[in-house]
N, C-alpha and C positions, 0 to 999 in steps of 0.2 A: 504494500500500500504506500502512496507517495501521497506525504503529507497526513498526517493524523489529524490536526485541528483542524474541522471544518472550515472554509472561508464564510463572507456575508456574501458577496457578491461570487458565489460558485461558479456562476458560466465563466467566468474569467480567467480559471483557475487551469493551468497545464498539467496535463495526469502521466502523459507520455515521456517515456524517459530519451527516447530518441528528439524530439521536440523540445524537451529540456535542454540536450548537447547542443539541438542548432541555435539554444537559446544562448549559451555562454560562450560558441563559437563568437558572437557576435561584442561580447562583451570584455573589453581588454581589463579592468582592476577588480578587485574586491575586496571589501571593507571589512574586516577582521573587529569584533570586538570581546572583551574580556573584562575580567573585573579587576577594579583596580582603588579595593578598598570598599568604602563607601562610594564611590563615581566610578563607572562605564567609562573604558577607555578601546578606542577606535581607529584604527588605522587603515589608512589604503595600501595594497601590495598590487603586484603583477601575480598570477600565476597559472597552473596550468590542472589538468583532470586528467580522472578515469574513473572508470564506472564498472564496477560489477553485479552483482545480483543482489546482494546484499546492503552497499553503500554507496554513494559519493566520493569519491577521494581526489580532495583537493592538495595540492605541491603547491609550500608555499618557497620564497626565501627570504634570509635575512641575515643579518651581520650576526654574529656568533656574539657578542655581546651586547647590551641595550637594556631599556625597561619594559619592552615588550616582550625581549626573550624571559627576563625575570617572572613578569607577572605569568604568562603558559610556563614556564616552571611551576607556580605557587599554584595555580589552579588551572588546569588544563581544558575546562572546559570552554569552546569558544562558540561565537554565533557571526555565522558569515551570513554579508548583504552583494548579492552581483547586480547590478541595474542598469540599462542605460535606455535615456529618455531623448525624446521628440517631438519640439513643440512647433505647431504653424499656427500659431492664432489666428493669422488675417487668412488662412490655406485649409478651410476644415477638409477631410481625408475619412470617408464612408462616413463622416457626419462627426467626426470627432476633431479637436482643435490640436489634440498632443496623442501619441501616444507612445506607451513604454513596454520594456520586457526587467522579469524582476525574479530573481530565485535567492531563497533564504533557504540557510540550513542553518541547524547545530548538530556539534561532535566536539572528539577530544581528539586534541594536536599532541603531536609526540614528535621529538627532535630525530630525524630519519639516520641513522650513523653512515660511514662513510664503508667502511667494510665490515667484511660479513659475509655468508654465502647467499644469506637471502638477504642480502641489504637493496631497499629501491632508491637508493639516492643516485645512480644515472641513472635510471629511468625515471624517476621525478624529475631530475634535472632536464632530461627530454622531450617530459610533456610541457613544463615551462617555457623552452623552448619553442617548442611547436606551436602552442598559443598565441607567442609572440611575435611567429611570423622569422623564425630565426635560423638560421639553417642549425645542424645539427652539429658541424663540425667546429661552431660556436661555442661548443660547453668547456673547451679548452681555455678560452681565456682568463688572465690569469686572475683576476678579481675573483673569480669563484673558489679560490683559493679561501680568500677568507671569510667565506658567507656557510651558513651551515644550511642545512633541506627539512624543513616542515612537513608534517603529512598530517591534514585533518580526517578525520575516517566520521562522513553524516552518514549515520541509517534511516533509509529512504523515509522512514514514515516519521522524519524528521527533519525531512525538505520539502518545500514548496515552491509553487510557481505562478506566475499568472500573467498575463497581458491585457492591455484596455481593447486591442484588438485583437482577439483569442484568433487562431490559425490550426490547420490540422494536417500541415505538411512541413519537413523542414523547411523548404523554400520558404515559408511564409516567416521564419523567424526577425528575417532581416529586414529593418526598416525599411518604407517605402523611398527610392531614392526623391531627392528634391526636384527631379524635373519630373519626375513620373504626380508628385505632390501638387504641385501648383496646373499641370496640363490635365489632371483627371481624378476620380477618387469621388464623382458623384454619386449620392444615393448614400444606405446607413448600412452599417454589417448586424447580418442575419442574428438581431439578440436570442429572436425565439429560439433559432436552432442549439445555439451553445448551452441556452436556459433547462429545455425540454431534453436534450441527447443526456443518454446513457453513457460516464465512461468505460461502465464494464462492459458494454458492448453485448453481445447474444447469446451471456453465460444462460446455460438449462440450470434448474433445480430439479428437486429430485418429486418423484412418481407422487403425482394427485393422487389426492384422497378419494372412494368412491364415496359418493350422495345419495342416502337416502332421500324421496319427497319431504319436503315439510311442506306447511300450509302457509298461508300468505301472513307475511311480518304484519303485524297489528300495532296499534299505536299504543304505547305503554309509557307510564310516570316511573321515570329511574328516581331513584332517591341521589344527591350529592355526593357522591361517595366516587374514587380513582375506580374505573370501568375499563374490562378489555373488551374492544371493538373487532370481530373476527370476521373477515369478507371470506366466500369460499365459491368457486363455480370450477366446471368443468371445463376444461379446452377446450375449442372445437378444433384445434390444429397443433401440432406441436411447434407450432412461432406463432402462435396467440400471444400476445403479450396483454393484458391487462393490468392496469394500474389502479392505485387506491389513491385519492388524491383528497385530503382537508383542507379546508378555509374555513378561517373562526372568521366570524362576522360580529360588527353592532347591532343594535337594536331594531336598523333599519333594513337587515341583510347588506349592510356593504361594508367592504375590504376598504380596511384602510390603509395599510400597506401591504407590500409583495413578500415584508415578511411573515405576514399571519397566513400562514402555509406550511402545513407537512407533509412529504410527500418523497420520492424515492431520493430527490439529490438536495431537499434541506428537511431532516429526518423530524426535528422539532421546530413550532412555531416560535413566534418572539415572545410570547406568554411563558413558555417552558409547560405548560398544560397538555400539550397534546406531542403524543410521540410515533411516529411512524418506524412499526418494528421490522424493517426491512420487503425491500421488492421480492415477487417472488419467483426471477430467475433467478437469485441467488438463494431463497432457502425452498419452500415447499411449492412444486407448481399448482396453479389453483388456488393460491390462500395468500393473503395478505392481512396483517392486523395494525389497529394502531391500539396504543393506552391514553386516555383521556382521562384526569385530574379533575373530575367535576366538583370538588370541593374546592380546590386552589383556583378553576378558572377567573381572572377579574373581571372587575367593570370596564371599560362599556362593551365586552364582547356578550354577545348573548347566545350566538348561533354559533355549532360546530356543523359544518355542512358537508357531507362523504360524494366524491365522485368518483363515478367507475371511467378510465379512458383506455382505450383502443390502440395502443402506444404503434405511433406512424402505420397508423390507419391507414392511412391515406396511399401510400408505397407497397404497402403488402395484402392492402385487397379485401380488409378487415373492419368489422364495424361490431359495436353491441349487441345488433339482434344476434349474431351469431353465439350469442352463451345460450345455452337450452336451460342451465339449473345453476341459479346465483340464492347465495343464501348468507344469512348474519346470523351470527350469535353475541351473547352482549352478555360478558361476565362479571363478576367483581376479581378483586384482586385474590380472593379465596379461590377462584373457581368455581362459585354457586353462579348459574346461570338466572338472568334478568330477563332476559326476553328472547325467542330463535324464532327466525322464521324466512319466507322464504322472499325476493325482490322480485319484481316483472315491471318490465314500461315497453311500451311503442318505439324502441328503439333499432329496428330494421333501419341501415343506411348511418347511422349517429354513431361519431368519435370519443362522443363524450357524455355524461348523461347525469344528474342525480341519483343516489341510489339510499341515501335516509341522510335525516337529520336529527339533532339532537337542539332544541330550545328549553331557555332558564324559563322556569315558571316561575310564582309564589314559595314552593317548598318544593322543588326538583328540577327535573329535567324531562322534556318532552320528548320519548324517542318516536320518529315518524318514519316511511318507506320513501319511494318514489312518489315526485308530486307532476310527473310529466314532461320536467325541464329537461332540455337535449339542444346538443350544440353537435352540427356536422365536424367540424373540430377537434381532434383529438390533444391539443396539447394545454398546460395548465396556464400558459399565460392567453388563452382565448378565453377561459373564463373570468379573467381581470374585469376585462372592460364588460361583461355581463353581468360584474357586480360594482361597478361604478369605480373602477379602479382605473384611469385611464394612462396616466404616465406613472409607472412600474421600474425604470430602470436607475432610480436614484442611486 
């Protein structure tokens, strides 16, 4: 996994580790920092990479003495920044006025020794090199004499990435040249797609559950209490993809922002209320759950709103009608079941659809089925603007 802390802004975010390399091909310094005491201490270096299954590995160099070498003596823990930025204010460029490429990690640096059998101090010394555009038979010169070789070792899921203009080829890492900037670059980049894409791509889970009938979901008073929410249907294909998709809403059914949303790529809302417990080509096919916090939800949300979508509908030939048997169960956190039963709507041809909601009463919570609502649409920012959410990509 690349990157453990979730971002805000997710579509942004580079998952690919080949996309990552064209990202710091591009990038000549980075900004080393370390602690140093009570105050953050920060320096710029040149350096150079490699990449294995496991890490990062950054080469850095430096003078064999200093207060940088001191301090990764005393604590060797470091956090690297590599960044470089592109501003056209008066040039906007697919509707943006700047943009950048940005990868942060943390790891522990260790002074690389010079012999050894497994020593990588020339070959660190040669990814430095190559970085910097330098030939190889470079590494002789005599200043390297007295510079010692760094080696950071980041574990992946302790790097990240992102770009304002996200890309999905290397080619795309490299800023847009400035004649290409000012001669062209009309129109915006495809937020939706970066928003609504999957990065794991068309992992299966494993073998659906079979379904008995149940009878049709009835309307029921949940008490206040943290509830597990369990969607369940059968495939009608084995590249069905179906999704679970929440929006807490206010009083009036509308989203107030793009964060009151959980859903397969931001797992919980901004409330922290409501938690989406994974897509289900990664765990069980046919089942998706979320937990909902009906005693912690706040004000002024009143509505938890569940959509079922048709994930790229649209390209694979797929709609709603195609489930024959959707069903919900509605637990407490014990496992004593609240309410089960089964969903149906008029959705032949629809990407996207209602499929229950849950509303604050007086003393609970209103659970309801399908109320008819369907959007040809399958992705989660079509439903923005069908709940008054119209600019989304703050």
């Amino acid at each position: 996994m690349i990157g453990e802390v979730p971002m805000r802004k997710f579509e942004h975010q580079i998952h690919d580790r080949a996309l990552i390399a064209a990202m710091l091909d591009q990038i000549p310094i980075v900004h080393v920092g370390c602690s140093d005491g009570g105050w953050p201490y920060v320096v710029p270096l040149s350096f150079g990479y490699e990449m294995t299954e496991e890490a990062l590995q950054v080469y850095l160099h430096s003078a064999r003495e200093g207060h940088k070498a001191d301090l990764w003596e005393r604590d060797p823990r470091v956090s690297l920044t590599f960044s470089i930025f592109q501003n056209r204010p008066n040039h906007p460029y697919l509707g943006e006025i700047h943009d950048y490429r940005s990868v942060m990690a943390n790891g522990l640096i260790r002074r690389v020794p010079r012999q050894g059998r497994d020593s990588l101090h020339g070959r660190g010394f040669q990814a430095i090199l190559r970085h910097n555009g330098r030939r190889p038979a470079q590494f002789d010169v005599p200043h390297y004499g007295f510079m010692d070789l760094y080696l950071v070792e980041c574990p992946w899921e302790r790097v990240t990435a992102k770009a304002e203009l996200p890309f999905t080829t290397p080619a795309g890492a490299a800023l847009p040249p400035w004649e290409k900037v000012v001669t062209g670059g009309a129109g915006e980049w495809d937020s939706a797609f970066f928003f609504n894409r999957k990065v794991y791509g068309t992992a299966d889970g494993g073998a659906p559950l079979p379904l008995a009938p149940l009878p049709p979901l009835g309307e029921t008073t949940l008490p206040a209490v943290p509830v597990k929410l369990t969607f369940r249907w059968q495939p009608p294909a084995a590249d069905f993809d179906c999704d679970v998709i929440a929006l807490v809403l206010d009083g009036a059914g509308s989203l107030q922002r793009r964060y009151d949303l959980a859903f397969y790529n931001q797992m919980t809302d901004r409330s922290g209320a409501v938690l989406h417990l994974g897509d289900d080509r990664l765990g069980r096919a046919g089942e998706e759950a979320l937990s909902v916090d009906l005693s912690a939800l706040p004000e002024p949300w009143e509505q938890v709103t569940f959509f079922l979508s048709a994930h790229q509908g649209d390209s694979r030939g797929h709609h709603l009608g195609m489930l024959p048997n959707l069903q919900l169960t509605v637990e407490t956190a014990a496992g004593a079941t609240l309410a089960q039963g089964s969903l149906a709507g008029d959705w032949a041809g629809q990407g996207s659809a209602l499929a229950a909601k849950l509303t604050r009463t007086g003393t609970g919570w209103r659970l309801t089925g399908p109320d008819g609502s369907a959007w040809a649409d399958w992705r989660a920012t079509a439903l923005f603007a069908a709940h008054g959410l119209e600019q989304w990509r703050e």
